[in-house]
C-alpha positions as CSV (number, residue, x, y, z in Angstrom):
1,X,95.6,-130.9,187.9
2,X,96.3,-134.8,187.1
3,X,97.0,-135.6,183.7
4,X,94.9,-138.8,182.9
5,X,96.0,-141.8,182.0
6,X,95.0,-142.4,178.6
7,X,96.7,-146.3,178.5
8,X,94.6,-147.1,181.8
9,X,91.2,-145.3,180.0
10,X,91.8,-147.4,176.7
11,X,92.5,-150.7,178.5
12,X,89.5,-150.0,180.8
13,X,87.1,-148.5,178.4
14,X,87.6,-151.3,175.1
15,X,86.2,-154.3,177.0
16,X,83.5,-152.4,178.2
17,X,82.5,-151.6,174.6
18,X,82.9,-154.8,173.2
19,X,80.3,-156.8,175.9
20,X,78.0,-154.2,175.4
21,X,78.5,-155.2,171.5
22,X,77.1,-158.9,173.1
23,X,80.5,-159.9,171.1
24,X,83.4,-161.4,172.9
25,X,86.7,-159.3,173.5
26,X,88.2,-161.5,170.3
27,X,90.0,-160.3,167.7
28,X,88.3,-161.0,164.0
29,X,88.7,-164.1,162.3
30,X,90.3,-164.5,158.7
31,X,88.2,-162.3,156.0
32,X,89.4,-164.1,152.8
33,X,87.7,-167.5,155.2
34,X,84.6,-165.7,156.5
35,X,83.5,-164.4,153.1
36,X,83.8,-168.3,151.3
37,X,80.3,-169.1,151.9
38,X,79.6,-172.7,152.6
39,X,79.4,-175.5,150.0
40,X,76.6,-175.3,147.5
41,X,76.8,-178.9,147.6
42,X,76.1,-179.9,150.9
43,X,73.5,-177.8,151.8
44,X,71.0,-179.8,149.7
45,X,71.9,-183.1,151.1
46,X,71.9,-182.1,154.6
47,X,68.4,-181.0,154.0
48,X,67.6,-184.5,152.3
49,X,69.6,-186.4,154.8
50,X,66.6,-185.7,157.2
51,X,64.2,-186.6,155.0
52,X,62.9,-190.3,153.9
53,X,62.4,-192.1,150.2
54,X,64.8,-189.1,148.8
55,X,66.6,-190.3,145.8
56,X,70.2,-188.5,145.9
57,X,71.7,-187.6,142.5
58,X,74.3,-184.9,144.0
59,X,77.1,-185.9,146.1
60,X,80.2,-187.2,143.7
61,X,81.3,-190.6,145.1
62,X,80.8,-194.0,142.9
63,X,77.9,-196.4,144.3
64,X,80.4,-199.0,144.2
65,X,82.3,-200.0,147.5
66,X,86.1,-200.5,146.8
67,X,87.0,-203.4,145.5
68,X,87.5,-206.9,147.5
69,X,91.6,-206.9,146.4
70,X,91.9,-203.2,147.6
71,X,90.4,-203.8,151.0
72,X,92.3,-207.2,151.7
73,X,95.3,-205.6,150.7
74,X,94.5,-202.3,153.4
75,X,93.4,-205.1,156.2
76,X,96.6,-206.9,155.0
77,X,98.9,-204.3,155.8
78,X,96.7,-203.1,159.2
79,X,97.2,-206.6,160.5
80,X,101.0,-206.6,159.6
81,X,101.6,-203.2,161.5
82,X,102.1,-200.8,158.5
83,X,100.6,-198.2,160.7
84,X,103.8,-195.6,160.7
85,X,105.1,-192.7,159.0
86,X,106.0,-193.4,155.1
87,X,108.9,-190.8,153.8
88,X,107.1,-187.3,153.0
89,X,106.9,-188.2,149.1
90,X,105.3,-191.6,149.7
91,X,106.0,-195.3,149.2
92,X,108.3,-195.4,146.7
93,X,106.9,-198.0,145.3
94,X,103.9,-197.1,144.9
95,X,105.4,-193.6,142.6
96,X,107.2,-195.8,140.6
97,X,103.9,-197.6,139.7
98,X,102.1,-194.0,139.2
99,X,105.0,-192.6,136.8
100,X,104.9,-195.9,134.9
101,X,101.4,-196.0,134.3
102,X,101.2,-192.3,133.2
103,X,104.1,-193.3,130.7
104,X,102.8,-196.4,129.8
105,X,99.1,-194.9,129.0
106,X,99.8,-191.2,128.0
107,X,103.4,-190.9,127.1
108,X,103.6,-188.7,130.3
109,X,106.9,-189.1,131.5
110,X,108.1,-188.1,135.5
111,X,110.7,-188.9,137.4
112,X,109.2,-191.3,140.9
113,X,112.3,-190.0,143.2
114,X,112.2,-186.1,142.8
115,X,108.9,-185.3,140.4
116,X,105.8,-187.3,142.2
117,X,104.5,-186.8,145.3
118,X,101.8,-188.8,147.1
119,X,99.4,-186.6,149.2
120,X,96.1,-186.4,150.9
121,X,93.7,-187.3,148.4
122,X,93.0,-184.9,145.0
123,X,92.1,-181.5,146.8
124,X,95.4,-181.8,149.5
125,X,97.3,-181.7,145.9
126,X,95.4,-178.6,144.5
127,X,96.2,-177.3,147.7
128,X,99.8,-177.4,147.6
129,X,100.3,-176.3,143.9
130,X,98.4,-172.6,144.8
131,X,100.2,-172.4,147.7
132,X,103.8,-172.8,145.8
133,X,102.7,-171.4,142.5
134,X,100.7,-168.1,144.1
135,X,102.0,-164.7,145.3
136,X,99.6,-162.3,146.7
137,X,97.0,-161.1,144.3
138,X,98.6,-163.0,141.4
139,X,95.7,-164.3,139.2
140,X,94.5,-167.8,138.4
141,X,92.6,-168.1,135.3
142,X,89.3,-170.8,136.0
143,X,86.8,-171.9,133.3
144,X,83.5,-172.4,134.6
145,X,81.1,-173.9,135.4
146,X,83.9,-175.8,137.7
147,X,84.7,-177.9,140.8
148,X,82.8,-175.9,144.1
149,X,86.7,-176.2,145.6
150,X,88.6,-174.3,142.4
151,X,87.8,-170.6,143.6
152,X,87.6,-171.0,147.0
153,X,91.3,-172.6,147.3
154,X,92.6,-170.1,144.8
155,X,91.3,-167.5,147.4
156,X,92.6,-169.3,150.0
157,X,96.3,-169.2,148.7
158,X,96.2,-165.4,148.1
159,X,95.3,-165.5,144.5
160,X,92.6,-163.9,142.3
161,X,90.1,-166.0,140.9
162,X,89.4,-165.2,136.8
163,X,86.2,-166.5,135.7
164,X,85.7,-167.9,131.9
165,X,82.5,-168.9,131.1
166,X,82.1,-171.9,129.0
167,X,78.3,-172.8,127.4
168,X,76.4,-176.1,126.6
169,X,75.9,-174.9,122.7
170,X,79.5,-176.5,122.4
171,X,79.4,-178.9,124.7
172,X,81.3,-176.2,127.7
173,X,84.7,-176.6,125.6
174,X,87.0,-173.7,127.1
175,X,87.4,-170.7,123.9
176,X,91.0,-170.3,124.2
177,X,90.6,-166.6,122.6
178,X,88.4,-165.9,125.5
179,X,91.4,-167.1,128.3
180,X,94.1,-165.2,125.7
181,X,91.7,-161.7,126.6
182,X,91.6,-163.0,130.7
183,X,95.4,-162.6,130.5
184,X,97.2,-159.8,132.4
185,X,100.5,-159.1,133.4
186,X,99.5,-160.8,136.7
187,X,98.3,-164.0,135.7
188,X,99.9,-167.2,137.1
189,X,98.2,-170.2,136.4
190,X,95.1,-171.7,134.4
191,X,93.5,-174.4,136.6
192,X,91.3,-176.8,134.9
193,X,89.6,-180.3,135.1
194,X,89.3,-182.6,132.5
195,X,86.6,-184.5,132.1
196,X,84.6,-181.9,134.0
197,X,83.2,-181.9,137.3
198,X,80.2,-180.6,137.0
199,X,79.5,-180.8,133.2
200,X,81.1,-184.2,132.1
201,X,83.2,-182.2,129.3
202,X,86.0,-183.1,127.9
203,X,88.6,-181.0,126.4
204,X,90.0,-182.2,123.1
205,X,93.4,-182.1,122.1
206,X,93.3,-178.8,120.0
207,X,91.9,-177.1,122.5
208,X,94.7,-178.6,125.4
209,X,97.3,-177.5,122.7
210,X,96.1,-174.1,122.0
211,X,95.8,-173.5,126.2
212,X,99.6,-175.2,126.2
213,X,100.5,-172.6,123.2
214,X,99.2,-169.7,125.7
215,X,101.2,-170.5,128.5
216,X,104.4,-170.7,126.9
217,X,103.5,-167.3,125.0
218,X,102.3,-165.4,128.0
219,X,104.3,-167.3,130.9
220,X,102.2,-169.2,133.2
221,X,101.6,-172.5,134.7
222,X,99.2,-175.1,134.0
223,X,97.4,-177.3,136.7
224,X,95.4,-180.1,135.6
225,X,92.8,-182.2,137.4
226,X,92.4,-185.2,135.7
227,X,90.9,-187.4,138.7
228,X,88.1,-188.4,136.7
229,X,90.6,-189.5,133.7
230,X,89.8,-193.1,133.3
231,X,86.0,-192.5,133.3
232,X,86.3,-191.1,129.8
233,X,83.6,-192.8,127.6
234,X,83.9,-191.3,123.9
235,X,87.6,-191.5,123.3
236,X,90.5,-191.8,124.9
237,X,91.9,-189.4,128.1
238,X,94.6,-187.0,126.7
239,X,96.5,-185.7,130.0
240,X,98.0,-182.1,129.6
241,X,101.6,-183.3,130.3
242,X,101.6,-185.2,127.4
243,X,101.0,-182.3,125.2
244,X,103.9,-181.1,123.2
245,X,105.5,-177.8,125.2
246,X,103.3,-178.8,128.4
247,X,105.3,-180.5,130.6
248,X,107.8,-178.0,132.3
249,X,105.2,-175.9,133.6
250,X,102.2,-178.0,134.2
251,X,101.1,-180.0,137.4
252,X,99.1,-183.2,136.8
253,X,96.6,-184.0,139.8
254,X,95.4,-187.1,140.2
255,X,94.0,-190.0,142.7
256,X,92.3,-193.4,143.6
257,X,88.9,-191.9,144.3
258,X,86.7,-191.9,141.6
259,X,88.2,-195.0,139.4
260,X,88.8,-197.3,142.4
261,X,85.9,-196.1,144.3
262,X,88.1,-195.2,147.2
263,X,86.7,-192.0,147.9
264,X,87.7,-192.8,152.2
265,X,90.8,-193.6,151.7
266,X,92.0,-190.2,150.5
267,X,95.2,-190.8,148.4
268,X,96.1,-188.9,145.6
269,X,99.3,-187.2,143.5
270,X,100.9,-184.8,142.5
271,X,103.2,-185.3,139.8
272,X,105.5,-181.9,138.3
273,X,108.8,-180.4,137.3
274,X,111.3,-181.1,140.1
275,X,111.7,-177.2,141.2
276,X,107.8,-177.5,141.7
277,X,107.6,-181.1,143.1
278,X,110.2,-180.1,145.7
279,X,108.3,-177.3,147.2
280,X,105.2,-178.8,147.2
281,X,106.7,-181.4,149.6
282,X,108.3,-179.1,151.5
283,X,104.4,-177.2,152.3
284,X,103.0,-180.9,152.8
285,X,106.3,-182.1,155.7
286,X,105.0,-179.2,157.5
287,X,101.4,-179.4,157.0
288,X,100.5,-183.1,156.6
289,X,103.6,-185.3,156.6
290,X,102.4,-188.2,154.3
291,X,99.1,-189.8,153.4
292,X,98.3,-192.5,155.1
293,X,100.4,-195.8,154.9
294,X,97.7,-198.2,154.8
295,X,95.8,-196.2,152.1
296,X,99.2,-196.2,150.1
297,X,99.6,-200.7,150.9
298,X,95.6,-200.4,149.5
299,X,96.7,-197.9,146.2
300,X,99.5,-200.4,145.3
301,X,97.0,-203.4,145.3
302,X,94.9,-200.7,143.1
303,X,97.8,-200.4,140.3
304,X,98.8,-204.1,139.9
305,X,95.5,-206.1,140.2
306,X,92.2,-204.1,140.2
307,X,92.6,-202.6,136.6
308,X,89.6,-205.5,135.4
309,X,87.5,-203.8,138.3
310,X,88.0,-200.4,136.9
311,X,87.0,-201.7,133.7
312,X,83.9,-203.2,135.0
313,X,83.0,-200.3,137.2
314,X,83.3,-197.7,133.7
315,X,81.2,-200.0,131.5
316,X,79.0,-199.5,134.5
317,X,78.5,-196.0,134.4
318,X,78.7,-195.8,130.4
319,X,75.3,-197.7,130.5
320,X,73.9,-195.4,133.4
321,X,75.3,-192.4,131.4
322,X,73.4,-193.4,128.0
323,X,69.9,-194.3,129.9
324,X,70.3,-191.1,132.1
325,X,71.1,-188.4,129.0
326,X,68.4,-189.8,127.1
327,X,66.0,-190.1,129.6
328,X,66.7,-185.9,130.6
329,X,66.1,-185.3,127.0
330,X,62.9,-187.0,127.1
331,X,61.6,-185.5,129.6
332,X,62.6,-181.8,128.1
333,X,65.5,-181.0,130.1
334,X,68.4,-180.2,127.5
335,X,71.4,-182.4,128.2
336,X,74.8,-182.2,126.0
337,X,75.8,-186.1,125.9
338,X,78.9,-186.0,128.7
339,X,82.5,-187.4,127.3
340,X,83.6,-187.9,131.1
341,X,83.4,-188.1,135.1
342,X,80.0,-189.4,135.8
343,X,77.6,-186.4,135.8
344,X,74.7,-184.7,133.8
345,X,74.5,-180.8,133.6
346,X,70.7,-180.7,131.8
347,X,69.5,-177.1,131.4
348,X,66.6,-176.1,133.8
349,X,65.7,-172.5,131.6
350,X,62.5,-173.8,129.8
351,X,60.9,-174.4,133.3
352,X,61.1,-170.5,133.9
353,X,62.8,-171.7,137.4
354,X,66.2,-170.5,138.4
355,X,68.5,-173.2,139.8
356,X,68.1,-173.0,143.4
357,X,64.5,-173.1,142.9
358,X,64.2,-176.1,140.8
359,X,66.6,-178.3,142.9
360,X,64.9,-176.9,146.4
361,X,61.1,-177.5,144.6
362,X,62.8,-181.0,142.9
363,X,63.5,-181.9,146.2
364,X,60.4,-180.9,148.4
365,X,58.0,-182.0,146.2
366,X,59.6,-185.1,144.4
367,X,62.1,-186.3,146.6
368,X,65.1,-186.1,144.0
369,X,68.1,-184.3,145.2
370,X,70.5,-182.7,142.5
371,X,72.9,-179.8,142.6
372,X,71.7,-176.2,141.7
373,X,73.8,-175.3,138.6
374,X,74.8,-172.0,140.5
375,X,77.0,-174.0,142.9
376,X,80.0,-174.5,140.1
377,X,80.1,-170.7,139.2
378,X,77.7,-167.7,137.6
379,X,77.8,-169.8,134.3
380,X,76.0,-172.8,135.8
381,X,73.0,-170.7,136.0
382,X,70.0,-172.2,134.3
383,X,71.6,-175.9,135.3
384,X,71.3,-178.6,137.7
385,X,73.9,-181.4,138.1
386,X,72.5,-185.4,138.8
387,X,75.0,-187.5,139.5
388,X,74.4,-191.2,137.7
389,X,76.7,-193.0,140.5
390,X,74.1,-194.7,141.3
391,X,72.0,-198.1,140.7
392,X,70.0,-197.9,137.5
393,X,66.5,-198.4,138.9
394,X,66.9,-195.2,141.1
395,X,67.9,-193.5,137.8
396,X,65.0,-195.0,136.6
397,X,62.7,-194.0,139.6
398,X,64.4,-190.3,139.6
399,X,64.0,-189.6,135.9
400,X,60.2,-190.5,136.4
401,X,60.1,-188.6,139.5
402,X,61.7,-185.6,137.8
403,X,59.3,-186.1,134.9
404,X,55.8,-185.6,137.0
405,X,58.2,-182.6,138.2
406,X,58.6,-180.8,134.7
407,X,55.2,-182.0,133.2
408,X,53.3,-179.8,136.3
409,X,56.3,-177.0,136.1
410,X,55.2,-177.1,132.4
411,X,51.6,-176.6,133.0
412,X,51.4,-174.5,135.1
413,X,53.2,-172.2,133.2
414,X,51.0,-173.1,130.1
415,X,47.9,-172.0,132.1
416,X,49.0,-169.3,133.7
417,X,50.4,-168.3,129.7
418,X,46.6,-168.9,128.3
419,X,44.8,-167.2,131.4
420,X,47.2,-164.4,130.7
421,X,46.5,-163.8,127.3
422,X,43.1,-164.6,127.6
423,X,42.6,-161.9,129.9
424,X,43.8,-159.4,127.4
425,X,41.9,-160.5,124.3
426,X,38.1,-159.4,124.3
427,X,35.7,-162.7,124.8
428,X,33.4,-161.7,121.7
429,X,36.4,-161.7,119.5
430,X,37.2,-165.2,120.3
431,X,35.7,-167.1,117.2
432,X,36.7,-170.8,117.7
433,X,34.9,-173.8,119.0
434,X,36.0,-174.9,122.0
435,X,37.1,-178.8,122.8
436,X,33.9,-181.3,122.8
437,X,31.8,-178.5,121.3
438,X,30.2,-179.0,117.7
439,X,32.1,-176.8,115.0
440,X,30.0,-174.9,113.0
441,X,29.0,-175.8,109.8
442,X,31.5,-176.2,107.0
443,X,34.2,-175.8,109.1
444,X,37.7,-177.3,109.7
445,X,39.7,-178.0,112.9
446,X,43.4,-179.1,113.5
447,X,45.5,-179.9,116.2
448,X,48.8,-181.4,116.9
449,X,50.4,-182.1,120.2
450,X,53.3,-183.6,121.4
451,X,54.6,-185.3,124.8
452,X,56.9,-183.7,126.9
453,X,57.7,-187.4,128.3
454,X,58.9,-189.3,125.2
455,X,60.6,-186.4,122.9
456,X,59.1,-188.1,120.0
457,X,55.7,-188.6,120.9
458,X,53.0,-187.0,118.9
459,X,49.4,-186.2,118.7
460,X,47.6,-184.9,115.6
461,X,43.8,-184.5,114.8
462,X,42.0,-183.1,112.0
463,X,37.8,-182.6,112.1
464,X,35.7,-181.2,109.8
465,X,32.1,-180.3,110.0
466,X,29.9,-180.6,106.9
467,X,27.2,-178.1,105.9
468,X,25.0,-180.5,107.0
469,X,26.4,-181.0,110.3
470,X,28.2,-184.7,109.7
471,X,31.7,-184.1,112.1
472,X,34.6,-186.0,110.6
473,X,37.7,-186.8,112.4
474,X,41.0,-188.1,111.7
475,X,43.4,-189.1,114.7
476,X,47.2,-190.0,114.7
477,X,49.0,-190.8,117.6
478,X,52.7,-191.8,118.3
479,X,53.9,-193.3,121.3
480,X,57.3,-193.8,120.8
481,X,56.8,-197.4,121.9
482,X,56.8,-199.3,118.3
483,X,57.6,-197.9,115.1
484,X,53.8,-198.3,114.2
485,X,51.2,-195.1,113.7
486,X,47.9,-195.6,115.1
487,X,45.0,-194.2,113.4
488,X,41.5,-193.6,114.0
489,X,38.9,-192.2,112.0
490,X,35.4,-191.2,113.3
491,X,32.1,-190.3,111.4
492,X,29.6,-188.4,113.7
493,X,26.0,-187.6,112.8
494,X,24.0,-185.7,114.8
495,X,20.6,-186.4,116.4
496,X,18.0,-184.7,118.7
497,X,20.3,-181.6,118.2
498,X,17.6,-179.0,118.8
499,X,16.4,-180.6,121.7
500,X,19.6,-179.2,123.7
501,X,21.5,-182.6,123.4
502,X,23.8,-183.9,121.2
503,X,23.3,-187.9,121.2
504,X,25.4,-189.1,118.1
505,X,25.7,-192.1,116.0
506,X,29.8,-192.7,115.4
507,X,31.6,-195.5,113.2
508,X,35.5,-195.7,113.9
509,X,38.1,-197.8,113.1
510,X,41.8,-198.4,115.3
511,X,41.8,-198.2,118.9
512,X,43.5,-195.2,120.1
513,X,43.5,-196.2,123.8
514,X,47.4,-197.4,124.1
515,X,46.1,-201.5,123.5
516,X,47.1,-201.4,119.6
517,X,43.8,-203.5,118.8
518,X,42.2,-202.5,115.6
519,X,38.2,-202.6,115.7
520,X,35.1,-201.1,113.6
521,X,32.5,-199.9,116.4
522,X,29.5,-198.3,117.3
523,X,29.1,-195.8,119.4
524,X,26.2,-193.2,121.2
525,X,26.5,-190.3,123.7
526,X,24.4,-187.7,125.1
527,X,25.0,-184.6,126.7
528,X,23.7,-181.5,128.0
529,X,24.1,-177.9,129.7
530,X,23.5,-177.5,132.9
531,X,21.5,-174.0,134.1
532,X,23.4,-171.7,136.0
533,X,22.4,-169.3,138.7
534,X,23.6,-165.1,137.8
535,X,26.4,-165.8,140.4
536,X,28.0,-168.7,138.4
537,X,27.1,-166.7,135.1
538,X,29.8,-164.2,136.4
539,X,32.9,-166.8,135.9
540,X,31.4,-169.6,134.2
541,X,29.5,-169.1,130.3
542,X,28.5,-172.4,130.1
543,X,28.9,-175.7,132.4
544,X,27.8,-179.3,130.3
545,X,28.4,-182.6,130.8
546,X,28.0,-185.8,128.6
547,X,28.0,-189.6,128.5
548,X,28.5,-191.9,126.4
549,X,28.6,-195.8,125.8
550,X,29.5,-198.6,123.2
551,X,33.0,-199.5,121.8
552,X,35.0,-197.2,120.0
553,X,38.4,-195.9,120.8
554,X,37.2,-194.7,124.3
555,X,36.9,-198.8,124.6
556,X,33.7,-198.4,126.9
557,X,31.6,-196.3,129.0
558,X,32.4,-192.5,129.5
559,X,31.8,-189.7,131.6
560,X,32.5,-186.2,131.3
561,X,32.0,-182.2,131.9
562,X,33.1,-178.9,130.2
563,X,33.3,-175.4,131.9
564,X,33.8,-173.0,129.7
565,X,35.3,-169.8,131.4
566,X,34.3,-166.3,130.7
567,X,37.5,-164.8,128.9
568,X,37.6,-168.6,126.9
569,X,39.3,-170.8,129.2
570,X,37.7,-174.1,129.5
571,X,38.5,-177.4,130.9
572,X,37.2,-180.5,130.7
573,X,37.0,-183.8,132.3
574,X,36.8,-187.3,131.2
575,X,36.2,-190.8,133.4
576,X,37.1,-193.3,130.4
577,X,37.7,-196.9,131.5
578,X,37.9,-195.9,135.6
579,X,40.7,-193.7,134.5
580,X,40.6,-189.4,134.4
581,X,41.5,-187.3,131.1
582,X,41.6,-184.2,132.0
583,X,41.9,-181.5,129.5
584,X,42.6,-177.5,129.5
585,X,41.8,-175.2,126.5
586,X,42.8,-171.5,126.2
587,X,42.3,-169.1,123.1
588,X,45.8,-167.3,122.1
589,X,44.8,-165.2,119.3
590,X,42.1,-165.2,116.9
591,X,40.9,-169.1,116.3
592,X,43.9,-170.1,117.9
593,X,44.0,-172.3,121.2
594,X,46.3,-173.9,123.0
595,X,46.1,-177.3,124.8
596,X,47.5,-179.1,127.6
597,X,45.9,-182.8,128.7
598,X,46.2,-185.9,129.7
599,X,45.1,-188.8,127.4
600,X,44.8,-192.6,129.0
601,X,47.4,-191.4,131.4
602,X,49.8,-189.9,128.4
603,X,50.3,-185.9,128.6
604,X,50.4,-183.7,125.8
605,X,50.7,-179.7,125.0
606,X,49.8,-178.6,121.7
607,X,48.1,-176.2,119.1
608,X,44.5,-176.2,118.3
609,X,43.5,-174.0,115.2
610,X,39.9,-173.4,113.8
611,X,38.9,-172.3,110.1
612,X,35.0,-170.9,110.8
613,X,34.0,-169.9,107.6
């Protein structure tokens, strides 16, 4: 008998498997790489790249082109051949400008021959500092919400990502009790940026010096990325190394990118404790030689002449910042006032949306792209990041945009809050009058409403119905626009009423149509109910519509309609002046309603409660 030849049957049989797999006879890529999943960033804006009139709030990178200077200086030194290989560290020059200015502004003191190192932009820095700093599984310590890179780069270098979550109730500062209880025998480094990318944070100095106290108590480095240091609006940028006990085990990363506006020219550096410095150089000979020499001619230019442009360029985005944040808050979206960087981080929760939702709807249906909150970590959940690099009026034009977006998010979850309950209250227990009805007899009604658009705005309105049937009403509205109230009272007296209309005689005084004019008026209407057929009587209890004409604070000629729902929804609709008020009315609980409509274009939610005695 032959023995077989197991070799030949293995090297024969394998590729036969693996093309009946439809896979090629390849051996599998790197697992740590296959399981990063792409960039929650970019997926958005390759979506909205595709798409036309989209207003882009997500991708980091100042509106501003680099400055004149900068760019002379790189065509300078491109016409004048300084296209070659610089030393591995960089232009000399150019560190001994870095290590002065860090000195100079932050007391931050490195040496330009042996401690700085020019590299590849920001992230070729972060790069090198897990690769040298990192064994296998050792465990980096991240506060997020964070930069999309942080995690992924950890993983990259063989380390272990630990996750603390950080919270908008206090402004996302990092608890340094909660990074003392993420410390194991493994831990290695605490990577963290300040000002923030995404939340605009800034970490102040106690809370640097507490993270600095750790790390010499439990032995591990520090790596900061301050790339976003001079954009620092409500104080002054405090840079780890500075920090008493900080600087023999910390790694301050930093660049032209975000304060130059030289986002293409990718230069950054590194700047750490020689032992550190040297390695890190060593990783980047091999891997990327040295950044580019024209961008380092161009980052020269930066640090001698360009700081007025810098200047210029922050006041910039302060004023962006302040409209921006306010104009969130307005709107209700939540937004803790950012210190730094040039980004918002408004909470999305009372939209009962989760982030991907709201930034995928946001951007389907209003054309505004922003960054799902869940991009920068678990704790971003419930967030959104905009981006206020960019020209005020598009701010202007997104906040609006974004505004229509939460008013009809915010609706719709009203209505579908009042059809809910509506549904499980019985109809005959339902004992108040419904909007545009007459109350009964000695009765009151009161109502107060505000406007999700203008945080301040307000709406309040008291009636009362005499034994006699005489309605009274008292109107205050606040617009937020002056520091003036506008008023309005009414006096309503019935006529024809048992003839199945309700024509009225009405004196007023104040114009509550948005003009400010004051005026005493007349004023008559009509309405009436219209039949309905046993089908209709099945949804709808009663359908009427009215009219009216003269001058009071409808400032003309009206028309309207009611439906009132069986279960006590109704709605009703208004043609005042050419324009549509539309109006939606659902009972809660007993004599209670709640409200959601528009008025002269304004929206309003709010509480209506009836006392039927």
């Amino acid at each position: 008998m032959t023995t077989p030849n197991v070799h030949s049957h293995r090297h024969l049989e394998q590729p036969a498997t693996r093309m009946e797999s439809g896979r090629p006879p390849v051996k599998p890529l790197n697992t740590v790489v296959e399981a990063c999943p792409p960039s929650g960033i970019r997926r958005f804006f390759d979506i909205a790249r595709q798409m036309e009139n989209v207003i882009s709030l997500g991708v980091g990178e100042p509106d501003f082109v680099t400055p004149w200077r900068i760019r002379e200086a790189g065509i300078w030194a491109l016409e004048h051949g300084y296209t070659t290989y610089t030393s591995n560290n960089g232009l000399l020059p150019l560190r001994e400008r870095i290590c002065a200015r860090l000195q100079q502004r932050y007391g931050a003191s490195y040496d330009p021959a042996t401690e700085c190192l020019i590299t590849v932009g920001v992230s070729e820095g972060l790069d090198l500092a897990l690769r040298v700093l990192l064994n296998p599984g050792d465990e980096v310590i991240v506060p997020e919400p964070c930069y999309v890179s942080y995690v992924p780069m950890v993983r990259f270098a063989g380390g272990v990502p630990v996750l603390i979550p950080t919270g908008s109730t206090d402004g996302f500062q990092i608890d340094p009790e909660r990074v003392e209880a993420a410390v194991t025998p493994r831990t290695k480094a605490l990577l963290l940026g300040s000002p923030s990318n995404p939340t605009g944070s800034v970490q102040p100095r106690e809370v640097l010096q507490a993270l600095v106290d750790l790390a010499n108590r439990h032995d591990f480095y520090l790596i900061s990325d301050e790339i976003y240091d001079r954009l620092t609006y409500l104080g002054e940028h405090i840079c780890m190394a500075s920090i008493p006990g900080a600087r023999e085990r910390t790694i301050v990363l930093n660049g032209f990118s975000k304060a130059y506006a030289m986002t293409g020219w990718r230069i950054g550096y590194a700047c750490a404790p020689e032992p550190i410095a040297t390695l890190m150089t060593r990783v980047h000979q091999y891997t990327m030689l040295c950044a580019p020499h024209i961008a380092q001619m161009a980052a020269i230019e930066a640090l001698d002449h360009a700081e007025g442009d810098v200047e210029h360029m922050v006041a910039d985005y302060n004023r962006r910042r302040r409209l921006f944040v306010n104009g969130l808050n307005r709107i209700g979206l939540d937004c803790h006032e950012p210190a730094g960087a040039f980004y918002a981080f408004p909470s999305i929760r009372r939209t009962g949306l989760d982030s991907e939702t709201f930034a995928e709807r946001l951007l389907m249906e209003e054309r505004v792209a922003v960054v799902p909150g869940n991009a920068f970590g678990a704790s971003g959940e419930g967030f959104v990041r905009c981006s206020y690099a960019t020209a005020l009026p598009q701010l202007e034009e997104a906040l609006e945009r974004m505004g229509r977006f939460v008013t009809r998010i915010g609706l719709a979850c009203l209505l579908a809050f009042g059809v809910l309950m509506s549904g499980m209250a019985r109809a005959d227990r339902m004992l108040f009058a419904p909007d545009g009805a007459a109350l009964p007899p000695d009765s009151f009604r009161l109502e107060y409403a505000i406007n999700p658009e203008r945080r301040n705005a307000s709406f309040a309105w008291a009636q009362y119905a005499s034994p006699d049937g005489i309605e009274m009403e008292l109107h205050r509205l606040d617009l937020e626009r002056d520091t003036k109230n506008r008023y309005a009272f009414n006096l309503q007296y019935p006529l024809l009423q048992d003839l199945g209309a309700t024509p009225a005689l009405s004196v007023g005084a104040r114009d509550l149509t948005l003009t400010g004019q004051e005026r005493l008026s007349l004023f008559f209407a009509a309405g009436k109910s219209v039949p309905l057929s046993d089908r209709q009587a099945r949804l709808v209890k009663e359908l009427r519509w009215s009219a009216g004409i003269g001058t009071s604070f409808f400032n003309g000629a009206f028309l309207g309609a009611r439906v009132r729902f069986r279960g006590g929804l109704t709605v009703i609709t208004e043609l005042v002046r050419y324009r549509p008020n539309v109006a939606l009315a659902f009972p809660l609980v007993r004599n209670l309603q709640a409200r959601a409509y528009s008025f002269d274009g304004n929206l309003f939610f709010g509480l209506n409660y009836a006392l039927i005695r």
